[in-house]
Every structure is written in structure tokens, then in C-alpha cells.
NUDREN-232517 format. One record per residue: x, y, z of N, C-alpha, C in turn. Coordinates in steps of 0.05 Angstrom, whole numbers, padded with zeros to 5 digits, always signed. Example, Ala and Ser with C-alpha at 12.3 -4.5 7.8 and 13.67 -1.06 7.14 Angstrom:
+00264-00114+00156+00246-00090+00156+00264-00066+00156 +00257-00045+00142+00273-00021+00143+00258+00001+00157 
***
This chain:
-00249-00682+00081-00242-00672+00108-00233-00643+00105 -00240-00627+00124-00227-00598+00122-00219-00586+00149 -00203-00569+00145-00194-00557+00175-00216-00544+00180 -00220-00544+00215-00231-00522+00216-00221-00496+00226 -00237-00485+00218-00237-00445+00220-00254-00439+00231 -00238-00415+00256-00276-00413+00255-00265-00375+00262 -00279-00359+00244-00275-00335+00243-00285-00321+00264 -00266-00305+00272-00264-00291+00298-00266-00261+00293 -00254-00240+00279-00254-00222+00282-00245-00211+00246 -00255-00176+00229-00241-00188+00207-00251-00135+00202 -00245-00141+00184-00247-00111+00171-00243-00101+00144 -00264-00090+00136-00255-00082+00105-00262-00064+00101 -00245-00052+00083-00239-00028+00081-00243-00017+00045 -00246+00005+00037-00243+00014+00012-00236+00035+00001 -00227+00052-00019-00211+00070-00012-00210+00084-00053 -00218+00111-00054-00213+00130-00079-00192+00143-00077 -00172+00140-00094-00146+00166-00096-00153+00170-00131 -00147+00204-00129-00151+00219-00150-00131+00238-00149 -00126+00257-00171-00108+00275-00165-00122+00301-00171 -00107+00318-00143-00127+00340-00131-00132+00359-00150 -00147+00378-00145-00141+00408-00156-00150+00427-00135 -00152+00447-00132-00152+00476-00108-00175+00473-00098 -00189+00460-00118-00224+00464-00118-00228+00439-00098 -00205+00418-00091-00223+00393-00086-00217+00397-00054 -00191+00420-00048-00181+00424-00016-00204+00448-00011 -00214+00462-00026-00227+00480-00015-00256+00465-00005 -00262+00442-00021-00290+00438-00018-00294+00416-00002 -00276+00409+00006-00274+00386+00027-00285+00388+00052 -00288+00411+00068-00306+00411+00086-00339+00413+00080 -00345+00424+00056-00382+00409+00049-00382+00393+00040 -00364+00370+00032-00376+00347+00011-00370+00334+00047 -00357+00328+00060-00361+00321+00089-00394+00332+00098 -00391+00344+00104-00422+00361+00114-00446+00348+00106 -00444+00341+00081-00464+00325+00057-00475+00296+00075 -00454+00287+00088-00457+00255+00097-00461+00259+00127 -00450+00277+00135-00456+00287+00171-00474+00278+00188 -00494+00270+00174-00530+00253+00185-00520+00232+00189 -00510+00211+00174-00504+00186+00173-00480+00187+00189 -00455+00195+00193-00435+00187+00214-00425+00217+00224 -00445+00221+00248-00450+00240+00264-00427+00244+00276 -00404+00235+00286-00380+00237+00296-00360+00245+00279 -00342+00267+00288-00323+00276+00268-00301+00286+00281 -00278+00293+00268-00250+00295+00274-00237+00311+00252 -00232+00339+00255-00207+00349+00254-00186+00358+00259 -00160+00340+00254-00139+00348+00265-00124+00370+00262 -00123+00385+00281-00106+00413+00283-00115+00434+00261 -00145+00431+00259-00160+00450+00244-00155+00450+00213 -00144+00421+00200-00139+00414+00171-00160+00408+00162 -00178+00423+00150-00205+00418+00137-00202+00399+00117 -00183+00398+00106-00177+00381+00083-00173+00350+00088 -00168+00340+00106-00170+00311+00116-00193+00313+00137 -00220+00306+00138-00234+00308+00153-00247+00267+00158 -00247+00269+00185-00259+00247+00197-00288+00240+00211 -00303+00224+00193-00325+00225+00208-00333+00189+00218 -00341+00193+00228-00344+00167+00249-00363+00159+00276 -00360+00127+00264-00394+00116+00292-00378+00104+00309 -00377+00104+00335-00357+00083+00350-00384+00066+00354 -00410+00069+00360-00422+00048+00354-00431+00030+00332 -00419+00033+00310-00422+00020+00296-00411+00010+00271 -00378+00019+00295-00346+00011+00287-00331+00010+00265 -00339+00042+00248-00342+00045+00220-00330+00079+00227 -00319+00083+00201-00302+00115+00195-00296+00115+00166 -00305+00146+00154-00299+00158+00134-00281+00173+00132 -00265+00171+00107-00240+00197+00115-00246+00222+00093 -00253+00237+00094-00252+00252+00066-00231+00265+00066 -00213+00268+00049-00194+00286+00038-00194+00300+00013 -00175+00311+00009-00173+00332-00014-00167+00313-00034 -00156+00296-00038-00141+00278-00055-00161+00255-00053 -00177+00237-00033-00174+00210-00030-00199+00219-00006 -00223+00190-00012-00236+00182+00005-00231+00149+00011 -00241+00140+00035-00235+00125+00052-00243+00116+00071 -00256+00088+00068-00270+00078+00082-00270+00061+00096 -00269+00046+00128-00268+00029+00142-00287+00014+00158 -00290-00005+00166-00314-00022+00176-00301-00042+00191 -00310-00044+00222-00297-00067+00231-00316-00083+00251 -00340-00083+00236-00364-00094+00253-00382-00107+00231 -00373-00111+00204-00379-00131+00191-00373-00114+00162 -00374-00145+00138-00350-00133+00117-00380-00122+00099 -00392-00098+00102-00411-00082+00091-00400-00059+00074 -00400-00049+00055-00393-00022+00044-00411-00017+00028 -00432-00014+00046-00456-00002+00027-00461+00034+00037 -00449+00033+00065-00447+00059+00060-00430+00077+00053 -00411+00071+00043-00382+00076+00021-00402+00090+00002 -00416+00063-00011-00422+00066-00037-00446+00090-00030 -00463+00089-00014-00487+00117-00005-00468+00139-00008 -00447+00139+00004-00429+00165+00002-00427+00182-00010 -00414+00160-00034-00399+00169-00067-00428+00186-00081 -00455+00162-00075-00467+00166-00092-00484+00206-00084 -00486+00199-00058-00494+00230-00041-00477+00253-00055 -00459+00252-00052-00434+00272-00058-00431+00271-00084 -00434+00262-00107-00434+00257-00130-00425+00286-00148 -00456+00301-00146-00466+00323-00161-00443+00345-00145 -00447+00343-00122-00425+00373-00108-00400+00363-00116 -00383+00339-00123-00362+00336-00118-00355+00344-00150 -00377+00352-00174-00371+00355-00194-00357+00381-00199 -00359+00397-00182-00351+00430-00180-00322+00432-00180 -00302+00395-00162-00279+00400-00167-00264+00393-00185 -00280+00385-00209-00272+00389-00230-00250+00366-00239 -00248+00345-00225-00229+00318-00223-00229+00303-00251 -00210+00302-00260-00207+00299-00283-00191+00263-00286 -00173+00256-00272-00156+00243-00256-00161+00218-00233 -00167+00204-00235-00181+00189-00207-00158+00161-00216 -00133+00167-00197-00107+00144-00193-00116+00106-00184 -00135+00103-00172-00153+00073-00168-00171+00075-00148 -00178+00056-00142-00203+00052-00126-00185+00020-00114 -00193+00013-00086-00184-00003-00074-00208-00022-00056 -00205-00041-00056-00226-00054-00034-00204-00077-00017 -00207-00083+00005-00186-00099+00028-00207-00117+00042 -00205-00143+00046-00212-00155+00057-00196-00168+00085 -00192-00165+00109-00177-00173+00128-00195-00193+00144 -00194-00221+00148-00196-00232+00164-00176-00255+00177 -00187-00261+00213-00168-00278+00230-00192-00296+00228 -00184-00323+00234-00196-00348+00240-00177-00366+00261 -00196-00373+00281-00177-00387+00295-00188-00420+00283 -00157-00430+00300-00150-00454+00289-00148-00474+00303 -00159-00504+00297-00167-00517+00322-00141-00530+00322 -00117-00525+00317-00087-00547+00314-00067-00521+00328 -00051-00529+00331-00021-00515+00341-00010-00497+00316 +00007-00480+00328+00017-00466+00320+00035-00471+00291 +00059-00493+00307+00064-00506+00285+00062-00527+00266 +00033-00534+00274+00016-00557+00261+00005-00539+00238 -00006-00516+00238-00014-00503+00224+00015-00491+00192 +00033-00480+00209+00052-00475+00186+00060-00496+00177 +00061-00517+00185+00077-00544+00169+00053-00549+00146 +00023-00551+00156-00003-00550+00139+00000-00538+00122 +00010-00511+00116+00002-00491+00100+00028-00498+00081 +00063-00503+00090+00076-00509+00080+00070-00539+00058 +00067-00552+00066+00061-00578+00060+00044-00575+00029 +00017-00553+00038-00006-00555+00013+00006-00535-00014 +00023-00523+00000+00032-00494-00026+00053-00491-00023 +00076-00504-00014+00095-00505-00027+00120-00541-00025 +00111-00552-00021+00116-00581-00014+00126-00600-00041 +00112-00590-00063+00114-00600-00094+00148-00593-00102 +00160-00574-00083+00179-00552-00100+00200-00567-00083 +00210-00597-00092+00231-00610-00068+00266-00598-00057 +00269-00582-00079+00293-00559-00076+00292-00541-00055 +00262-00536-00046+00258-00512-00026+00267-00527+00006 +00262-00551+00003+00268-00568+00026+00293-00579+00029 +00308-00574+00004+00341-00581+00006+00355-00555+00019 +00341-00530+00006+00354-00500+00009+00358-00505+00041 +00329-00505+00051+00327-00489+00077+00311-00500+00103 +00297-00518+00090+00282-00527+00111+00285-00558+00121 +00291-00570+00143+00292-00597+00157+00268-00595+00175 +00254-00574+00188+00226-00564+00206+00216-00543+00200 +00195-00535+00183+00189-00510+00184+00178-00504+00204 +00179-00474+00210+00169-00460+00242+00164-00440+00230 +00154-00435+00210+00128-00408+00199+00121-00410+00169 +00102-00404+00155+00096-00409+00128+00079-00383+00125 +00081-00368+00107+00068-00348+00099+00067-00344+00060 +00046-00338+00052+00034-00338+00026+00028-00316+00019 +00037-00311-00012+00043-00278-00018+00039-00284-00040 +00020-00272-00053+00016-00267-00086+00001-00243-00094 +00022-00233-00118+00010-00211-00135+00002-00220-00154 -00025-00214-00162-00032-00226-00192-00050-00205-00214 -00064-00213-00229-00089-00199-00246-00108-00217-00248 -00122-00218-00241-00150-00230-00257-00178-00217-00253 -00186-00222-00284-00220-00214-00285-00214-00188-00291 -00197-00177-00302-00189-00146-00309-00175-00121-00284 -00175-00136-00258-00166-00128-00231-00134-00141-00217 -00124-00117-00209-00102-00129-00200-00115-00135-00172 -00090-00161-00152-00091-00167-00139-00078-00177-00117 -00074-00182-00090-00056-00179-00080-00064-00192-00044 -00057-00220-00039-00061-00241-00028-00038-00253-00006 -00051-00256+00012-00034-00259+00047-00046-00277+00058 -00041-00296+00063-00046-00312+00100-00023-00327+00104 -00032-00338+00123-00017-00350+00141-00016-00356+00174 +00000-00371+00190-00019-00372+00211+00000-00346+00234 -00019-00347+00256-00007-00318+00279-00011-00331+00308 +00003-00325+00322+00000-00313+00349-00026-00299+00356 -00032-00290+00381-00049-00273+00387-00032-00243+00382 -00006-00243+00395+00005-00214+00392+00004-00202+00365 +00012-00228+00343+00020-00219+00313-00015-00203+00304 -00033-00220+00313-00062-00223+00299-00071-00187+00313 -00061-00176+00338-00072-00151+00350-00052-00132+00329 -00022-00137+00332-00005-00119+00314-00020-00118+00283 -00025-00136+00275-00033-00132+00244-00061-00122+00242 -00076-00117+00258-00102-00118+00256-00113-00084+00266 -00096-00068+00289-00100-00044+00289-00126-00037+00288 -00143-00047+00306-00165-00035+00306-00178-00008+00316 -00190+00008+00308-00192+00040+00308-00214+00038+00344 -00228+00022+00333-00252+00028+00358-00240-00013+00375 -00258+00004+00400-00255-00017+00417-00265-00039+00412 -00250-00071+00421-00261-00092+00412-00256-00112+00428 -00284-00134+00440-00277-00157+00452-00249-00167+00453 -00224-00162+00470-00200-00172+00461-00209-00200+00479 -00218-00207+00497-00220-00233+00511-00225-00254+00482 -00238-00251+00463-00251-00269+00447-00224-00279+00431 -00197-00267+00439-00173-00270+00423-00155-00294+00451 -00153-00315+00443-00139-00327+00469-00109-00328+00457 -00092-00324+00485-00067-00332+00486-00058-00354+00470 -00064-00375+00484-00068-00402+00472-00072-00418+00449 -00084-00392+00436-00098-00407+00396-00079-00403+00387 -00085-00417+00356-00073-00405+00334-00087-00394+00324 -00083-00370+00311-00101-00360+00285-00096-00353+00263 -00108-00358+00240-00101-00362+00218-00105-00326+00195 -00095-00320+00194-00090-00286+00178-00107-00287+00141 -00127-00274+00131-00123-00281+00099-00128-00246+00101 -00111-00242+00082-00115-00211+00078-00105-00208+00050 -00134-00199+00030-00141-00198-00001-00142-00171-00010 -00128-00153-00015-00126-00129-00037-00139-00130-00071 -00157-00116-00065-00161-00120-00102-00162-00089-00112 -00150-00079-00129-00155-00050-00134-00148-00050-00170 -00162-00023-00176-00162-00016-00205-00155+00006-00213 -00123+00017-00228-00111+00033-00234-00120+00046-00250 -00128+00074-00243-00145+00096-00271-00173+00081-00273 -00178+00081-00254-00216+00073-00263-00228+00094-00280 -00249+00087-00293-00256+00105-00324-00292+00111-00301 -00300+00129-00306-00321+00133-00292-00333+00165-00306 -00365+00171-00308-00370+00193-00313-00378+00207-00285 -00377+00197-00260-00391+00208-00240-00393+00194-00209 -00385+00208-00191-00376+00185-00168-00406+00165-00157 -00421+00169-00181-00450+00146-00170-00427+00123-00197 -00421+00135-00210-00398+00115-00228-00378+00092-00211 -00371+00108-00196-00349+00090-00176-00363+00084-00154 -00378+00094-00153-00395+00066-00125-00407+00046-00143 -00411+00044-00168-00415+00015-00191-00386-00002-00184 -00368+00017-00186-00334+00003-00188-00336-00011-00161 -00326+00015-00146-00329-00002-00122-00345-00027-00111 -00371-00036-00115-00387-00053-00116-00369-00080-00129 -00358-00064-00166-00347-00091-00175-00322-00100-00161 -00305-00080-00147-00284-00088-00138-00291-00104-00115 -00303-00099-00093-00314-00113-00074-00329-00141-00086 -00336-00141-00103-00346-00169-00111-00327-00196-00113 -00298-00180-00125-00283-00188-00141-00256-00205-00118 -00256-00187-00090-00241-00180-00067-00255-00212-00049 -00281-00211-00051-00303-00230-00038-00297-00255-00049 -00292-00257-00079-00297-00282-00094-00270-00296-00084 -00247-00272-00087-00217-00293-00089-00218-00294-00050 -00228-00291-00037-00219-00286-00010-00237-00317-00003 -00256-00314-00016-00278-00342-00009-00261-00371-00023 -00255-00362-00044-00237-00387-00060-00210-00402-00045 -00194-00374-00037-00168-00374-00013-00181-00399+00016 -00200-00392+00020-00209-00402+00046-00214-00424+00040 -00228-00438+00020-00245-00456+00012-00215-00476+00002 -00196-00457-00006-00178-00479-00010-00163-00490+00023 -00158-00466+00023-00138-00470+00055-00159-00494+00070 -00179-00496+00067-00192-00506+00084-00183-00546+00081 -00190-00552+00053-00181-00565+00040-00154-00597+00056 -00162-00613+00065-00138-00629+00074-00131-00648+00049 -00112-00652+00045-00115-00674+00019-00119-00697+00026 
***
């Protein structure tokens, strides 16, 4: 038997921090320029060349280039293939700034699922499967639970990692979710529950000869982000 889910709305995101040099603020408005074809919409704020924004509202996706850090978002399905076109475009020009330094690489998986049970049918669920074994936790504090939320930092497969759900409101599910471009909010009812899984996987000092190097990473990190986010679900789903 398994609960059901049924996924409603979700965003992923990925993300390079490096540490700058003069060369990488000066050159930040052509390694932008480079990708300009592909996300024809752009944004500079208050004439900072150095954080530049480019962006599709049709097709609910934004790049951030900065001097330090690129940055990528998607909220019309969990794709980062044009992340990886990016890196790989910009590659050769981005070698001029001379980056010696590159602090991790990040990939985020966010998705809501609504839930065919109550609010607090759902946290007592979630309490019950992951933490119910631990009979002390139910002497401490609990006679009814009325929220359950799941938090783990870990490593595996050579990646750190960093793991969330639990169930929401409609208000909690719009607050956490911050979406950049407009979106069906009718498809979110008052009424549901919905269920939150939000998976961080990132890699400190990635070793790379060339940013077609880190769109390989990135790929593995996103693989890695997919596998534990599919496993999370597959368990939660799970009734005993």
C-alpha cells in the first residue's frame, strides 16, 4: 500500500561559487553576452555589470552571472541542461579570468506533492514512520503530534548532502517556494495538504580543468540530488 502523492508544482536549481579575481568582475558582462541568444531577457540592477540577469518568463527559467558565482533556476520542469550549455559555451572566454579557486558546485531539488489525507493525518504519518522507534521522544514531548518535519545532513557517494520534507499548508507551500515568474496559483487549494521534499547535494572545491569540466560535475551532482530525492519519495510513500 502507498500514500498517495500526486506532484503539483517543484524547481531546481544549480549553482558555481569560485573565488573572484579583477579579471572575472571585468568580464562579466561578455561571458553574459556569450549566452544572450538562448535567454534573451536580461536585468541589470542599478547598472552592476557584475551580477547580470538573464531570463525567459516563457519558459520559467533565469541565469545569474556574477563575478564570483553562476546560477541557475528552472521552475517549469527539473531540466539543467541548459546550465550545463552555459558552462560549456563560456568555457574558453571564462579562461582569461584566470580562476584558480572554484569554492562548490550545488544542485537543489524542490518539490510539493499534494496529499490525499489531512493535515494532521499526514504529520502523525510522517512522525510514526521516522521517528516512532525512539519511545523517549514520546515521553519528552509528545501526547498528539501537530507537525513533523525531517532534517538530515549527510555524505554519500563522495557528496555532501542535505534533506527536508514534511507536510504544509497552502500558505507555508507559496512562502517556501518563492517563485520568480508567474504560476497557476488556483492548482494550490486551500483545503489540501501538501507534502514539501527539498534535497541539496553540493561538492566543496570541485577539481576541474575547464568549465565544460563542471558541467560533467554538475551533471554528476544532479544525478546524485535525483537518486536520493527519488529514494526519499519512494520511501515516504511507503505505509507499513
Amino acid at each position: 500500500m502507498l500514500l498517495n502523492l500526486i506532484q503539483k508544482i517543484s524547481k531546481v536549481t544549480s549553482d558555481i561559487n569560485f573565488r573572484p579575481k579583477l579579471a572575472s568582475w571585468e568580464n562579466t558582462l561578455s561571458t553574459a553576452q556569450l549566452f544572450e541568444d538562448q535567454l534573451p531577457d536580461w536585468q541589470i540592477d542599478k547598472g552592476v555589470r557584475s551580477n547580470i540577469l538573464l531570463f525567459s518568463k516563457a519558459n520559467g527559467e533565469y541565469l545569474r552571472v556574477g563575478f564570483d558565482s553562476f546560477a541557475y533556476v528552472n521552475e517549469s520542469n527539473a531540466d539543467l541542461s541548459k546550465f550545463k550549455t552555459f558552462l560549456k559555451t563560456i568555457s574558453e572566454k571564462f579562461k582569461e579570468n584566470d580562476i584558480v579557486l572554484f569554492k562548490s558546485i550545488e544542485c537543489r531539488n524542490l518539490k510539493f506533492f499534494e496529499a490525499d489525507i489531512k493535515y494532521e493525518e499526514l504529520g502523525d504519518f510522517l512522525f510514526e514512520k521516522f521517528y516512532s522507534s525512539h519511545e523517549e521522544i514520546k515521553h519528552i514531548s509528545v501526547d498528539t503530534v501537530k507537525d513533523t518535519a525531517f532534517s538530515l545532513d549527510g555524505e554519500k557517494n563522495g557528496f555532501l548532502n542535505h534533506c527536508n520534507f514534511g507536510p504544509m499548508r497552502k500558505q507555508q507551500l507559496l512562502d517556501m517556494y518563492k517563485p520568480a515568474f508567474e504560476f497557476d496559483i488556483s492548482q494550490i487549494d486551500e483545503e489540501k495538504t501538501y507534502l514539501y521534499l527539498d534535497v541539496k547535494v553540493h561538492l566543496l572545491e570541485p577539481k576541474f580543468d575547464d568549465l565544460k569540466g563542471a558541467a560533467r560535475l554538475v551533471e554528476e551532482v544532479e544525478t546524485e540530488a535525483k537518486r536520493i530525492s527519488d529514494a526519499y519519495l519512494n520511501l515516504i510513500k511507503k505505509i507499513n
